[in-house]
Structures are given as structure tokens and as C-alpha cells.
N, C-alpha and C positions, 0 to 999 in steps of 0.2 A: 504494500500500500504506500501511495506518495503523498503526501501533500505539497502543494505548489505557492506561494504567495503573488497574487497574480498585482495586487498592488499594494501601496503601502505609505507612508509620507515620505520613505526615502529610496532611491535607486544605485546602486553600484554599478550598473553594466549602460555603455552610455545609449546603446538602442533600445533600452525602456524607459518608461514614464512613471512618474512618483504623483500621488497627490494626498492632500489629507482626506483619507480613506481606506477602505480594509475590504480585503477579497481576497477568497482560498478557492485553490480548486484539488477536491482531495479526489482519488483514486482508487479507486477497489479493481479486484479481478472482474469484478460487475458490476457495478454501479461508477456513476460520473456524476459528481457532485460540485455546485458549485455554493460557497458560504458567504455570502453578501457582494454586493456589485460596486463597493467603492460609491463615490460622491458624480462622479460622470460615467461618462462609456468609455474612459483609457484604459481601462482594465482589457476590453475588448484587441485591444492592438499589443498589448503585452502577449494575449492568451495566443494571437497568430505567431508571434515571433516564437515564442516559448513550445510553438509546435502542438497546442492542444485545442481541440477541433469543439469547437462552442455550439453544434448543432450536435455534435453526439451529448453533450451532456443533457440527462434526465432528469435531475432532481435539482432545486433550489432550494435553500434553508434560509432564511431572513433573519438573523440573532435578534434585532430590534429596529426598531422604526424612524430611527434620523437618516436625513438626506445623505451622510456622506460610507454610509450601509448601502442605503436600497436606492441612490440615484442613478444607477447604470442600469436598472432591470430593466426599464422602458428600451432600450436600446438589446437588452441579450434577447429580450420576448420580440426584437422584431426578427431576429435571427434565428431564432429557435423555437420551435414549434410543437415539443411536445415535452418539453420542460415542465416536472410538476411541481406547485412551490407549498415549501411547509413552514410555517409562522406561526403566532402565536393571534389572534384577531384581534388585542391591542393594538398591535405594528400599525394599523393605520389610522390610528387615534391623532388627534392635533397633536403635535408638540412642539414646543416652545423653550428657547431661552430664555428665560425673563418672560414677561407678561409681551412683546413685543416683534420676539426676531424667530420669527418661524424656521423650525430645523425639520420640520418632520418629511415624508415622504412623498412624493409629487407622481405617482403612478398615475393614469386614467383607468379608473377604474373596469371601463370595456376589456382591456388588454389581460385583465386578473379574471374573468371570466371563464368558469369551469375548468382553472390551474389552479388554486387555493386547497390547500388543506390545512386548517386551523389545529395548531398541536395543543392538545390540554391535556394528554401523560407522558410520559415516556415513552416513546416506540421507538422498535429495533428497524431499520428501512437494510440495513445489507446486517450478514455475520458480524456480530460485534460491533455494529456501528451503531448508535442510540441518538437519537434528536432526543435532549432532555428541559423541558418549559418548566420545571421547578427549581427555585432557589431558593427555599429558606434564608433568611438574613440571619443568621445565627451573630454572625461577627459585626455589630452595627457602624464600626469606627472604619469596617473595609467595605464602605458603598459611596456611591458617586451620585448624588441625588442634589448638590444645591444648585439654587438656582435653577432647574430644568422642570417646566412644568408642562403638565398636560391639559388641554379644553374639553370638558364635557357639559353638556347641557348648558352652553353660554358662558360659561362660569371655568375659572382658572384654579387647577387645585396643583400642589406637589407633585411630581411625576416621581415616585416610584419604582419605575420601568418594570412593571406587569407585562412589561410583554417579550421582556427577554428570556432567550435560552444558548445552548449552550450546547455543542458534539462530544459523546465520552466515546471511545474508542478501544476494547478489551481485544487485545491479539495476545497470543504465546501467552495467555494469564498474567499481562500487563495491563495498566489503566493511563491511557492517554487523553487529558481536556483539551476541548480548544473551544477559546471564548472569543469574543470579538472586542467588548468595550469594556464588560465589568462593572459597570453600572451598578449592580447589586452584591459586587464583591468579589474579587479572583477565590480567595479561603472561603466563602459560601458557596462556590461552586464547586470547588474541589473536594468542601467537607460532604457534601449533598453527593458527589461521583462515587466516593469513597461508603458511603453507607449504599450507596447501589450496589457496588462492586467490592464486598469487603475483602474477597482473599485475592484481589492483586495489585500488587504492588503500584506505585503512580512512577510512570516512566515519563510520560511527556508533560508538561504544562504549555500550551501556547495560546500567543492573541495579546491584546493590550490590556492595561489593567487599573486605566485610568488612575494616573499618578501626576499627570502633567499638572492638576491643581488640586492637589492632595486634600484628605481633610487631615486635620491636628490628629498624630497618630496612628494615618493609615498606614504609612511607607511600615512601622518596625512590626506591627501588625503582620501587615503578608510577608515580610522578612523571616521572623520569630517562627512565625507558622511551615514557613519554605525548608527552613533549619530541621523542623520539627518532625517534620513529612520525609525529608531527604530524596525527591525526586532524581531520575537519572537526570535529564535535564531541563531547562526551561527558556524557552522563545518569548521574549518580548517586544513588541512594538508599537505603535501608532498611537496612541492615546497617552500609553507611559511617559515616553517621551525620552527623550536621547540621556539628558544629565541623569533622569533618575533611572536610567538602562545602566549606566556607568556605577550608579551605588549599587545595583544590585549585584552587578557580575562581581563587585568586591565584596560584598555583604554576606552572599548566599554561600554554601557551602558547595551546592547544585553548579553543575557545567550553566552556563548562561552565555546567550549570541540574541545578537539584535535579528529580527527577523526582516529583513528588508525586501523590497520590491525583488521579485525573481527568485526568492532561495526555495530553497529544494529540501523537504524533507523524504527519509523513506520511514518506515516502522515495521 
């Protein structure tokens, strides 16, 4: 199994494109998976170069509902045609910076038409592979919630992010996450993987884990816990943010690599 990073906010190879945005494209012997579409459709000229063929993939996963997730769908659904997508039916909820600066999704709704499947447990979609829509907040100090709210019924309340989820990944009796923002916590999703999957080990952590504007706390928090856990190793990007990628790879005791535009994982 591969996973790909098809975007991300940073590039090393000068024939791709970076933006602030997050897109995986992971790989089974069966299945073709793509994990959010980044902020535009660059993802899409990455995924040619990169040699992987955007009309075979089958499934779409949507982690959560801001624009620089799910801005490119509008563009892979005019290429792909039988792409089925799985969310959470929050994801297309308002959402807001502030009472103000709209971040949420911009799909036409015709285009999501008889592709939607709204995820409300756990399903296994290949061997081992789990779309999972529950995160308990167990760790309150490792969630990313200020400032970002949501519109319901006229009216502005907190967001949340009810509508995030999350990929665990059990191969060889290993436990691989991959999250996209972290909204609700990198250690609530891996505590939450880890009660799913109790007898194996956590090999992989990857995705960002919204650290770029920490709250008071959170940084020693997933630290403490990363220590605690001893994963084989951990991918960070897009949201973390470069400086605190650099505390962790000295913090952690875990192998730790920035996961940029292009890189190649196998499992």
C-alpha cells in the first residue's frame, strides 16, 4: 500500500505545485483512494506528473468541510465519473472564520448528486482500511476550535468540527492514522484508533495537527503523548506548520519528516 501527498503548502521537486492545502492519494491492491482535494484543482497537475490516473480512482473521503480540503472536488468530479464520496453531512455546513470570512466549501450541489455517502460509524471500505467519523475529545487542551464557527439556522454558534474524521489503516497487525487538520485533536484520534484496534501497535501517525496557532498547552500535550505511545514514525504537515515541525522532530522520540508536496509513503 502507498500513500502519495498529492499537495501540501510546501514543494521540493520544482515540477510541482504547493498551496495551502492537503491531498492524499493512498493505494491498495484494490481500491484508489483519494483524501481531500487541497484549496484549488493543483492537486490535479501534480497527480499527472506523479503518474497517477485521476479517472481510475473510486472513492473520495472529505476529512472536513473548509475550502482548502474540499476546493478541488469541483474540478476531480468533472474528470471522474464514478468516484464515490464519503463525509461526514456536517462537511457542508457554513463555516466561518470569525463571524465574517467564509472558509467553508463551495461545491454545486448538482455535481454531489447520487456520489455522497454520509459516514456516521466506522466502516471498513478495503482490508484494513477504516473511514472512522468518531473522535471523542478526551484531551481538551489538543483541539483546534477558536475562533472557527459554524451557521445554523441564521445564527452563529462555535464550530466544533462534527464533521471531521479520520483513515486508520491495520496491515501486518500495525495501526496507521492519517488525519488531515486535527481540529479535534491529533491524541483524540489516535486515542479513539487505538481503542478500535487494541492489539496493534501505532506504526504510522500522519497529516497536520494544527499547531500553526497552538492553544496554551497543546504543543507538550501531543508531545508527552507521542513519547508515551512511541510510534514507529510520524509525518507532519500543512497546518503544523514548519517551526513547530522542527520542535517536534527534536522533541519526539519517534523518527519524524515533514511530509511535503510529492513524498511517497509505502506501508
Amino acid at each position: 500500500m502507498k500513500i502519495i501527498t498529492l499537495i501540501e503548502n510546501l514543494v521540493a521537486r520544482s515540477e510541482l505545485v504547493a498551496e495551502h492545502g492537503l491531498s492524499f492519494y493512498l493505494e491498495t491492491p484494490t481500491r484508489r483512494i483519494l483524501f481531500d482535494t487541497g484549496q484549488t484543482g493543483a492537486f490535479l497537475a501534480n497527480a499527472k506528473i506523479l503518474g497517477i490516473d485521476i479517472a481510475a480512482i473510486d472513492t473520495v473521503v472529505l476529512s472536513h468541510g473548509h475550502f482548502d480540503h474540499t476546493g478541488g472536488l469541483s474540478q476531480f468530479l468533472a474528470l471522474n465519473a464514478k468516484a464515490k464520496i464519503y463525509c461526514k453531512q456536517e462537511a457542508f455546513e457554513e463555516k466561518f472564520h470569525g463571524p465574517k470570512k467564509y472558509i467553508g466549501s463551495t461545491i454545486p450541489a448538482h455535481l454531489l448528486e447520487n456520489r455522497v455517502y454520509f459516514v456516521n460509524e466506522t466502516i471498513e471500505i478495503d482490508t484494513g482500511f477504516f473511514i472512522v467519523p468518531e473522535i471523542p475529545v478526551k484531551n481538551k487542551q489538543d483541539t483546534a476550535f477558536y475562533n472557527f464557527q459554524v451557521k445554523k439556522n441564521n445564527e452563529f454558534c462555535n464550530d466544533e468540527f462534527r464533521d471531521e474524521l479520520f483513515i486508520a489503516i491495520v496491515k501486518n497487525n500495525k495501526l496507521s492514522i492519517v488525519s488531515s487538520c486535527s481540529h479535534r485533536g491529533i491524541t483524540n484520534m489516535v486515542k479513539h484508533a487505538r481503542e478500535l484496534f487494541p492489539k496493534s501497535p501505532v506504526n504510522l501517525v500522519l497529516g497536520g495537527f494544527h499547531l500553526k496557532d497552538e492553544n496554551v498547552g497543546q504543543y507538550p500535550e501531543i508531545v508527552n503523548y507521542f513519547n508515551e505511545i512511541k510510534p514507529e514514525s510520524i509525518g507532519t504537515c500543512h497546518c503544523t506548520g514548519v517551526e513547530m515541525y522542527a520542535r517536534l522532530r527534536n522533541d519526539c522520540s519517534a523518527s519524524v519528516f515533514y511530509n511535503f508536496t510529492g513524498h511517497s509513503i509505502n506501508l
